[in-house]
VEXDREN-2710 file (C-alpha; in Angstrom, 1 decimal):
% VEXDREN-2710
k/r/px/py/pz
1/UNK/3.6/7.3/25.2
2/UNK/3.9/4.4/22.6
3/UNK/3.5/1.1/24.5
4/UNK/6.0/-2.0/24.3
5/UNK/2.7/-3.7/22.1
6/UNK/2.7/-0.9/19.8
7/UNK/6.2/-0.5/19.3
8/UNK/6.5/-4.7/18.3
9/UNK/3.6/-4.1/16.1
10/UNK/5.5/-1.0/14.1
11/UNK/8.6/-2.8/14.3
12/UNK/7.0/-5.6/12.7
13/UNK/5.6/-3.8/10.0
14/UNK/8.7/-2.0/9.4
15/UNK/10.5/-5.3/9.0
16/UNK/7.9/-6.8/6.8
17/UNK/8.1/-3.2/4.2
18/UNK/12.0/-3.9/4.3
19/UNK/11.8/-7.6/3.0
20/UNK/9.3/-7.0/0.7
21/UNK/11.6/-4.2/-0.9
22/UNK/14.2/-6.2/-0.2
23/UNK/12.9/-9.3/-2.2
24/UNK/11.6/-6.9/-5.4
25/UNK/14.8/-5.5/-5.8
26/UNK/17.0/-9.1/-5.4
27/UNK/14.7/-10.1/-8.2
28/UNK/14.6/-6.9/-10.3
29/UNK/18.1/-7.0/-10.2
30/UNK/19.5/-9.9/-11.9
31/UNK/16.2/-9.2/-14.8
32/UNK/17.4/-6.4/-15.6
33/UNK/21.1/-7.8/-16.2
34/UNK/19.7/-10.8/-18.2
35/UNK/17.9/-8.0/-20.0
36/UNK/21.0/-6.4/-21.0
37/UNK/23.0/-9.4/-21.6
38/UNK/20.1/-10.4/-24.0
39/UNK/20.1/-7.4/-25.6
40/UNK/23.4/-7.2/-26.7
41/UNK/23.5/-11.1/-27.8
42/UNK/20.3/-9.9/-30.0
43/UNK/22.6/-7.3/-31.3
44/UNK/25.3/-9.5/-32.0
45/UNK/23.5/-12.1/-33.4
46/UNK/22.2/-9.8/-36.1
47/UNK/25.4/-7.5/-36.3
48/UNK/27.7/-10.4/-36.9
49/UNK/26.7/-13.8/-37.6
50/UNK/24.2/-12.8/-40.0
51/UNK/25.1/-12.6/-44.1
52/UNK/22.9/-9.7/-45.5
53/UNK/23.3/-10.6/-48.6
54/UNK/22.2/-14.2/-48.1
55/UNK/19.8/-13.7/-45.2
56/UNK/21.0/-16.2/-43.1
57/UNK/23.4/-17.2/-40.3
58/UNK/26.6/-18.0/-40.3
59/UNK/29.0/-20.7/-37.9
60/UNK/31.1/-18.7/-36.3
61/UNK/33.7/-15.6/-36.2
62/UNK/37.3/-15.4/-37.4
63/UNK/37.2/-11.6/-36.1
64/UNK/36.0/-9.1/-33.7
65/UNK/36.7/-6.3/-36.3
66/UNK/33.9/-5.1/-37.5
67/UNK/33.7/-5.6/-41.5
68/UNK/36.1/-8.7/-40.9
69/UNK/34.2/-10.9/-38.8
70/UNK/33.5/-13.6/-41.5
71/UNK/35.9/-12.9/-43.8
72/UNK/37.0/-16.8/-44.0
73/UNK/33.8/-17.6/-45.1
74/UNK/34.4/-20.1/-48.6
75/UNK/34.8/-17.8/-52.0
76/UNK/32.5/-18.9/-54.6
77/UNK/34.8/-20.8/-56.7
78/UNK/35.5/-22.4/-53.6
79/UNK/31.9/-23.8/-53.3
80/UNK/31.7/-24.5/-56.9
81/UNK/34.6/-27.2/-56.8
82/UNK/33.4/-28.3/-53.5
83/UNK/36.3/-27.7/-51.2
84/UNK/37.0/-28.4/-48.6
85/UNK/34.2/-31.3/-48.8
86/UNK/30.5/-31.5/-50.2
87/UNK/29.0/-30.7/-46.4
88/UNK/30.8/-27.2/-46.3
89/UNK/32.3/-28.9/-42.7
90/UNK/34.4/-26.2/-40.7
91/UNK/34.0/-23.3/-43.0
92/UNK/31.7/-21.5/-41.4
93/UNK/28.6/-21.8/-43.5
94/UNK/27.6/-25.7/-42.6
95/UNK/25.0/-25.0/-40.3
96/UNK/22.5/-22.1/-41.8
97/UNK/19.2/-24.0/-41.7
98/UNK/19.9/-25.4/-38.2
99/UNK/20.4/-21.6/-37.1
100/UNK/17.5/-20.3/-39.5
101/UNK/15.0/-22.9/-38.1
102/UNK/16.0/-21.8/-34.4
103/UNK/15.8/-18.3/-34.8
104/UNK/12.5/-18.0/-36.4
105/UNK/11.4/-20.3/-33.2
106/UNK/12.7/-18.2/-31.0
107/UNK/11.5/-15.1/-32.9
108/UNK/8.1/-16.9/-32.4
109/UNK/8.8/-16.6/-28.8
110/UNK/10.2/-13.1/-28.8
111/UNK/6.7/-12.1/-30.7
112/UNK/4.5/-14.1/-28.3
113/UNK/6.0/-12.4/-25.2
114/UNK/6.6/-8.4/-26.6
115/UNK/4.8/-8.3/-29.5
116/UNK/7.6/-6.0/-31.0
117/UNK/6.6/-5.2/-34.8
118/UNK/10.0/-5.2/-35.6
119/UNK/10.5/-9.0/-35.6
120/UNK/7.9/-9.3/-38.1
121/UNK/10.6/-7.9/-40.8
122/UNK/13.3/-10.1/-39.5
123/UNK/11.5/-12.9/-39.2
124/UNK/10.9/-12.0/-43.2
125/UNK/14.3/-11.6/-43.6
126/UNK/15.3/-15.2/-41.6
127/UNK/12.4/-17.0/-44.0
128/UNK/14.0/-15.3/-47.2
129/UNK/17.6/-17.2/-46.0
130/UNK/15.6/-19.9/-45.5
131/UNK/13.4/-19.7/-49.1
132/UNK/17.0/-19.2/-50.7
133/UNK/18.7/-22.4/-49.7
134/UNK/15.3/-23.8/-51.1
135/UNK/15.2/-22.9/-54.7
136/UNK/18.1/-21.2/-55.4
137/UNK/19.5/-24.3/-56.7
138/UNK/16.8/-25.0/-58.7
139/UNK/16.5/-29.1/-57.0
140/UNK/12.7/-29.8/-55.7
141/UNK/12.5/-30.3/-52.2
142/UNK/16.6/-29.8/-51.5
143/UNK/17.5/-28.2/-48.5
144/UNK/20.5/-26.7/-49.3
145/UNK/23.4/-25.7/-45.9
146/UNK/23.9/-22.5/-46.7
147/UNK/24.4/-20.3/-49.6
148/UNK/27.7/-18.7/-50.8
149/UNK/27.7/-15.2/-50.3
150/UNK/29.6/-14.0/-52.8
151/UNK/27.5/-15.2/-55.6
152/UNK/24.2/-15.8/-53.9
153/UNK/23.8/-19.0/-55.8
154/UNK/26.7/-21.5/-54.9
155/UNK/25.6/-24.0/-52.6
156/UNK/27.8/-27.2/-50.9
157/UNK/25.9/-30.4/-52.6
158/UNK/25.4/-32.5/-49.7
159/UNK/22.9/-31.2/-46.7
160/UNK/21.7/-33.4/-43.9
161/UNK/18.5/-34.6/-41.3
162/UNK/19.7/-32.0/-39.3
163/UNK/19.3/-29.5/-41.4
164/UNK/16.0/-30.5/-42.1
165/UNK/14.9/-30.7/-38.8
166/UNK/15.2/-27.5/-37.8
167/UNK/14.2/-25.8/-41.3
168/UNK/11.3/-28.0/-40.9
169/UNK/10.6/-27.4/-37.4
170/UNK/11.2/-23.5/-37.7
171/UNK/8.9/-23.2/-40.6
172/UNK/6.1/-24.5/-39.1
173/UNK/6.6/-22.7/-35.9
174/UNK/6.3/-19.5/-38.0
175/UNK/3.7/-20.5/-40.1
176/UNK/1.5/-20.9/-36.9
177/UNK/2.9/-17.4/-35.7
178/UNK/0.8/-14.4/-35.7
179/UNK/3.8/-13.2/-37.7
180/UNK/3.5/-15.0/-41.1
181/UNK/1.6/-13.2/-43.9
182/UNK/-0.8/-15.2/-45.8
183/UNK/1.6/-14.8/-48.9
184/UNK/4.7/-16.5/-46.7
185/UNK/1.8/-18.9/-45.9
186/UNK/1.6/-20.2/-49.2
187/UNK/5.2/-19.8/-50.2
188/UNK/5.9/-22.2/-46.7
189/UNK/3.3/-24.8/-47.9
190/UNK/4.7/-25.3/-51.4
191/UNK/8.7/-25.6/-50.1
192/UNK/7.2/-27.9/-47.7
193/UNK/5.1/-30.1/-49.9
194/UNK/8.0/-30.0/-52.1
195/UNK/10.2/-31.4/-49.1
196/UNK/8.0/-33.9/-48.5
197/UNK/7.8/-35.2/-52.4
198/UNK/11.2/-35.5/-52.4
199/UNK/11.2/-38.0/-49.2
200/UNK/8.1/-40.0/-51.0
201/UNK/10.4/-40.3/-53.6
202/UNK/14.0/-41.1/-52.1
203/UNK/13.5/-42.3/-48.9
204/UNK/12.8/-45.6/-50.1
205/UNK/14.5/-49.1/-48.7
206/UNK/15.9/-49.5/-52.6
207/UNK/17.6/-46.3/-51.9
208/UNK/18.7/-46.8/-48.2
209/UNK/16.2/-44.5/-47.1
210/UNK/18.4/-41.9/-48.1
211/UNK/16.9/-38.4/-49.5
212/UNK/20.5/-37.3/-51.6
213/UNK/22.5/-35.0/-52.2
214/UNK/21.6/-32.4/-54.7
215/UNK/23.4/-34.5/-57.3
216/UNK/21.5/-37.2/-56.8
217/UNK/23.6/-39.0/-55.3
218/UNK/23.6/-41.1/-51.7
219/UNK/25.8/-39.2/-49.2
220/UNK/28.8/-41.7/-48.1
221/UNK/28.4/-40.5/-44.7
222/UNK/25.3/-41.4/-43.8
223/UNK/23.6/-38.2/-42.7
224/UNK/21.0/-38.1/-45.4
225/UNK/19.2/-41.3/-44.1
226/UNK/15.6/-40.7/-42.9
227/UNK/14.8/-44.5/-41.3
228/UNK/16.2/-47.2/-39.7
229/UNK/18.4/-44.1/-38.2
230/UNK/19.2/-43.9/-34.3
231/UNK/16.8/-43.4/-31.4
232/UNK/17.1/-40.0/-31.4
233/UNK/16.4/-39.3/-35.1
234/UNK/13.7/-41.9/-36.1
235/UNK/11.1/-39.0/-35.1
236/UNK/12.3/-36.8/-38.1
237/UNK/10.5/-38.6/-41.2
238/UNK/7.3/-38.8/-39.8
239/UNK/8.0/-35.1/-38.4
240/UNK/8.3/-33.8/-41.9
241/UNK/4.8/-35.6/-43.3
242/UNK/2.9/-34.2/-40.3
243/UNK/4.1/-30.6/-41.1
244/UNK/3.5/-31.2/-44.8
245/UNK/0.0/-32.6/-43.9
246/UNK/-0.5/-29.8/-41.6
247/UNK/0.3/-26.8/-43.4
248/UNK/-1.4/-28.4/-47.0
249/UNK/-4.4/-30.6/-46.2
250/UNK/-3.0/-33.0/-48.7
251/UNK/-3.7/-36.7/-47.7
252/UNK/-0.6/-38.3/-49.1
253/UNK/1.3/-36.7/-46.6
254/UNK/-0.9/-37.5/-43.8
255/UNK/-0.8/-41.0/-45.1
256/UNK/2.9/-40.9/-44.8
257/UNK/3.1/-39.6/-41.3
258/UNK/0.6/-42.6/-40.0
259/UNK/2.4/-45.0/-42.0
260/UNK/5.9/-44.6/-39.5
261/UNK/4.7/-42.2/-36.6
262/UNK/4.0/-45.1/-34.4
263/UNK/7.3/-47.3/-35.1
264/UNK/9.3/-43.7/-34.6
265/UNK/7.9/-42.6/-31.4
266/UNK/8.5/-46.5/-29.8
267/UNK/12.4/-46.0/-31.5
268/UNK/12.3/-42.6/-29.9
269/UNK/11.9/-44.3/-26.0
270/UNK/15.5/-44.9/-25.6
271/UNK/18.2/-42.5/-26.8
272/UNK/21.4/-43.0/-26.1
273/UNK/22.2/-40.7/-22.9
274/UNK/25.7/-39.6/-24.0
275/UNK/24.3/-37.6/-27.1
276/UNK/25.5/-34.3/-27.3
277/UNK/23.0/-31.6/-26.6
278/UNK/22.0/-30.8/-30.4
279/UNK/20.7/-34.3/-30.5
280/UNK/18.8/-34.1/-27.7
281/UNK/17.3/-30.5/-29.2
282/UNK/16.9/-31.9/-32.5
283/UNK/15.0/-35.0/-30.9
284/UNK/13.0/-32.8/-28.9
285/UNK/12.0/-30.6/-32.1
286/UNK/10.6/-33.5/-33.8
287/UNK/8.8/-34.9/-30.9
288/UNK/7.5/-31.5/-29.9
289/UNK/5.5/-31.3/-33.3
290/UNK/4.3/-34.7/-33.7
291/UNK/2.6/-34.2/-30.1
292/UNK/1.3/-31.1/-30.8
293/UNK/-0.5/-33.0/-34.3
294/UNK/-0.7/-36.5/-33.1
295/UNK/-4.7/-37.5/-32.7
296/UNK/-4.8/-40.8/-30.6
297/UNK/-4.4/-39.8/-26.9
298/UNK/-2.3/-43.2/-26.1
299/UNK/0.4/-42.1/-28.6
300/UNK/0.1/-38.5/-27.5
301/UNK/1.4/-39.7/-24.0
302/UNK/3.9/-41.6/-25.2
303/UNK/5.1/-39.1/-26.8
304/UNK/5.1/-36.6/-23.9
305/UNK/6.4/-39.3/-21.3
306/UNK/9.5/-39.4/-23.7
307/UNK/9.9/-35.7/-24.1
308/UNK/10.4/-35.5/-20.2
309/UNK/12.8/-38.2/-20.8
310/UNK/14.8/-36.1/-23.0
311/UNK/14.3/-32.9/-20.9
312/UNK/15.9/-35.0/-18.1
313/UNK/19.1/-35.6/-20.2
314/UNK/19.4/-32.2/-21.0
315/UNK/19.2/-31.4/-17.6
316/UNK/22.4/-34.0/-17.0
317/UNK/24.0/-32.0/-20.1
318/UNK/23.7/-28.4/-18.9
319/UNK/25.1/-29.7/-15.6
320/UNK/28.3/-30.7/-17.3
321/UNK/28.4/-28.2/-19.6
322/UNK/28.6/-25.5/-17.0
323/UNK/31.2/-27.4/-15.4
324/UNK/33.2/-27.3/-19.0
325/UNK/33.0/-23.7/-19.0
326/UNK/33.7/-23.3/-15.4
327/UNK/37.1/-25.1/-16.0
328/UNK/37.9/-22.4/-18.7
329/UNK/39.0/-18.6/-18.3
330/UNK/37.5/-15.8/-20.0
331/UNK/40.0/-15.3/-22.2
332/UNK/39.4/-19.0/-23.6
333/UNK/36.1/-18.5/-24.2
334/UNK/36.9/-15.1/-25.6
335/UNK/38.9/-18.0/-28.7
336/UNK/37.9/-16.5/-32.2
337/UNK/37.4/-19.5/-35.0
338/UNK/40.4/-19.7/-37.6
339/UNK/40.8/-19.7/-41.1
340/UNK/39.7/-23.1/-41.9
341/UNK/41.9/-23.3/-44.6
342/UNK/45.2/-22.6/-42.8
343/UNK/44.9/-24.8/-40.3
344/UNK/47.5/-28.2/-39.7
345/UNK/45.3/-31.0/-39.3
346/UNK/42.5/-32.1/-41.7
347/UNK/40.2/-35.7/-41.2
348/UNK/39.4/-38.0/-44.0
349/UNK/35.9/-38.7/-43.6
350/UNK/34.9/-41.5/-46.2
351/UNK/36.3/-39.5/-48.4
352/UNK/35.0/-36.1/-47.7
353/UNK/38.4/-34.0/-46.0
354/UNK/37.7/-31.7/-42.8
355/UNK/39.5/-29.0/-41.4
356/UNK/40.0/-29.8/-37.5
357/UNK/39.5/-26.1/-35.5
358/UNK/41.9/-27.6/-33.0
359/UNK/41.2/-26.3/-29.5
360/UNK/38.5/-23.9/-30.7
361/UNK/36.1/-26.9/-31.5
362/UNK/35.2/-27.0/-27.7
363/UNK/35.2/-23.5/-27.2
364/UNK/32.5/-23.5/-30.1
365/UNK/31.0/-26.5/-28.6
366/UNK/30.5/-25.6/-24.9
367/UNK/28.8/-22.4/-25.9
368/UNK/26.4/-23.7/-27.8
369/UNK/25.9/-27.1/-25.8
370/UNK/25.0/-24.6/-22.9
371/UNK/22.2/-23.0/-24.7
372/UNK/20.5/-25.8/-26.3
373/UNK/20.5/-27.8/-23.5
374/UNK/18.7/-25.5/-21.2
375/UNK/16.1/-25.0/-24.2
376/UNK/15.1/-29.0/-24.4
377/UNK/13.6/-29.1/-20.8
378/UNK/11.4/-25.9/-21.8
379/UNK/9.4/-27.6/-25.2
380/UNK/7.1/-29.8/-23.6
381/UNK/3.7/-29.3/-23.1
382/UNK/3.4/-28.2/-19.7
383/UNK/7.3/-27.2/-18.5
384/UNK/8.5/-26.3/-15.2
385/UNK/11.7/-25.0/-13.7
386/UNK/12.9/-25.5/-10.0
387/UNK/14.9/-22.6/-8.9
388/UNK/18.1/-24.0/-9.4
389/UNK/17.6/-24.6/-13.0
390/UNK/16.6/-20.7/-13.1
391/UNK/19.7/-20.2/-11.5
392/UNK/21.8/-22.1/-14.1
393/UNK/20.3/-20.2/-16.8
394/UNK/21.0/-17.1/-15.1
395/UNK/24.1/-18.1/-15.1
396/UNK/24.5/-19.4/-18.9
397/UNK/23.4/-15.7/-19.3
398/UNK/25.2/-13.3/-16.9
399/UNK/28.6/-15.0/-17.2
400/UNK/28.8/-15.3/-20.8
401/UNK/30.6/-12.1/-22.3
402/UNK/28.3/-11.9/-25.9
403/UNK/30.7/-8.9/-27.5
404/UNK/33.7/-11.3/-27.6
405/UNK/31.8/-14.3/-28.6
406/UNK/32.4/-16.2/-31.5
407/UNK/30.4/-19.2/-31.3
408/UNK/27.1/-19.0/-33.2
409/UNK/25.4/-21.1/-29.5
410/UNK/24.3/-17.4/-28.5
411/UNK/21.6/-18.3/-30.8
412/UNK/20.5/-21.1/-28.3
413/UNK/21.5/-18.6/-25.4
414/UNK/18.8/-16.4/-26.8
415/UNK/16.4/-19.6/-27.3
416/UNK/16.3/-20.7/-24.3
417/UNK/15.4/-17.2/-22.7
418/UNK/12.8/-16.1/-24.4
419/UNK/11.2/-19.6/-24.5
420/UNK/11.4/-19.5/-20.5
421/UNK/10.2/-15.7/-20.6
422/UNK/6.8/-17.2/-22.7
423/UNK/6.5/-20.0/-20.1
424/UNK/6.7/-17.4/-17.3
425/UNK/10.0/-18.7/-15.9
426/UNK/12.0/-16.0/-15.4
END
């Protein structure tokens, strides 16, 4: 007959089998949901944002129809007489490089965590986009928005910091990837050292720092100036000589980079902490490779010590971007884009006219804000994540409905995972 000792001890093992089992399968659980809900974002992302024909992203979708889903994208004589405005603003192809530079990252990610073969050809498809809005207007070191589908050649004249950030950042992201072929190797270093010329050249204090437009001309809004920028931006000059030193040995560049690192990383301290979340990314892009370069260990701290800083906002900007979302129902953030060109209310910007989206802008915006902001925390060096900022990415993840999503943030949706999946954080 089993004793009263006995039967505690069986009981006890009993109960300690049933928690364990219990624990595996409350965590397999929700992995395998983000799984799926990954998967099909993937699938989206490629299905419909991406232009085939010009290999790269696009904004946002007018339509869930398949065939029809960018179908207000600008026609070609549309581009070639710049309308709506010189930036391509609110047509759907103003943000290509930002989107080219953060999927190759997060392809980078992807690779590092899977190894999956197949992102070798996509990420060869994403750096083709990316070569195209390069040369195919034939300006040295131009980094063109996006290109015009329908032709394959038309570009909007006036591009932005932003844009090079990110093309910038992606590039050399890939070019240190297991996934780059020494032929995209030396294709990366010559449309970087051609980037970097052009900043030598322009981004002078004659010229207002400003790198131009692909006319040649200073861009009235502002968006082209490299120095004497806001906190969050002054990283980005020095950002593009250290690549260009890095990836071509050349010491012009490197002279470049030493010349302003040290005034940009002190500028970099204090950002304003209203940004809005693609600031903070953007800061954190540029900071995240001029640590990973920077030789003197004093500045290399600095650096780091204001990355957390910025991974701190972020944090404060996924907490009220959640709330955003939370105060909208799904069929809100179910809100396609319009057809920039029949909508009632356009904004004179110096000159340059903008179609307003109306209510969709925030619909856009809290999508993506969610994603990029949970990214930021994840690029320094040694990231962490308490279990309630798991649980906020989980919930980025499992509540957003990717098949009837028309904001291109899924992008940063997929970022953010798979850059928490390399750091081991979910």
């Amino acid at each position: 007959m089993m004793t009263v000792r006995f039967m505690k001890a069986v009981f006890a093992m009993l109960f300690a089998f049933l928690t364990t089992v219990s624990s595996v399968v409350s965590t397999e659980a929700p992995a395998a949901a983000l799984d799926e809900k990954m998967d099909q974002a993937w699938q989206v992302a490629w299905d419909r944002f991406f232009q085939k024909d010009v290999q790269t992203f696009m904004d946002y979708l007018s339509s869930y129809e398949k065939g029809k889903e960018l179908t207000h994208l600008p026609t070609a004589e549309e581009v070639g007489r710049q309308y709506p405005n010189p930036c391509g603003y609110s047509t759907g192809m103003e943000d290509g490089m930002i989107l080219g530079g953060a999927m190759l990252s997060l392809m980078c990610d992807r690779f590092a965590v899977t190894g999956e073969e197949s992102l070798r050809d996509g990420a060869a498809q994403v750096f083709g986009g990316m070569r195209r809005c390069a040369t195919v207007h034939g300006v040295s070191g131009f980094i063109a928005r996006n290109v015009c589908p329908e032709d394959r050649k038309s570009i909007y004249i006036s591009s932005s910091r932003d844009q090079y950030t990110h093309f910038v950042h992606g590039l050399w992201k890939y070019y240190h990837s297991p996934l780059a072929t020494p032929t995209t190797k030396t294709e990366i270093r010559t449309i970087l050292a051609a980037v970097a010329d052009r900043m030598i050249a322009l981004v002078t204090p004659e010229n207002d720092y400003d790198f131009c437009r692909a006319d040649g001309q200073r861009c009235p809004l502002g968006i082209c100036r490299m120095w004497n920028v806001q906190a969050h931006e002054a990283a980005r000059l020095p950002m593009i000589y250290a690549a260009a030193w890095d990836m071509t040995g050349d010491d012009r560049y490197r002279q470049q980079w030493r010349r302003y690192v040290a005034e940009a990383v002190a500028q970099s301290a204090s950002p304003v902490e209203t940004k809005p979340a693609y600031a903070l990314l953007q800061m954190q892009c540029s900071l995240e490779l001029l640590y990973a370069l920077e030789p003197d260990k004093d500045l290399k701290n600095t650096i780091s010590a204001t990355m957390n800083h910025v991974s701190s906002l972020a944090e404060r900007r996924l907490t009220s971007t959640l709330k955003g979302i939370a105060k909208k129902s799904p069929e809100e953030m179910r809100m396609l884009g319009p057809d920039w060109r029949q909508v009632k209310d356009w904004k004179d910007q110096k000159g340059y006219l903008n179609p307003q989206w109306g209510p969709y802008r925030e619909i856009w915006h809290l999508t993506r804000e969610a994603g990029e902001s949970a990214l930021v925390p994840l690029m320094v060096d040694t990231p962490s994540m308490t279990a309630e900022q798991k649980q906020r990415l989980r919930e980025v993840i499992l509540q957003s409905d990717y098949l009837h999503n028309s904001s291109c943030g899924i992008l940063y949706h997929l970022a953010a995972y798979w850059k928490a999946r390399r750091c081991n954080m979910l």
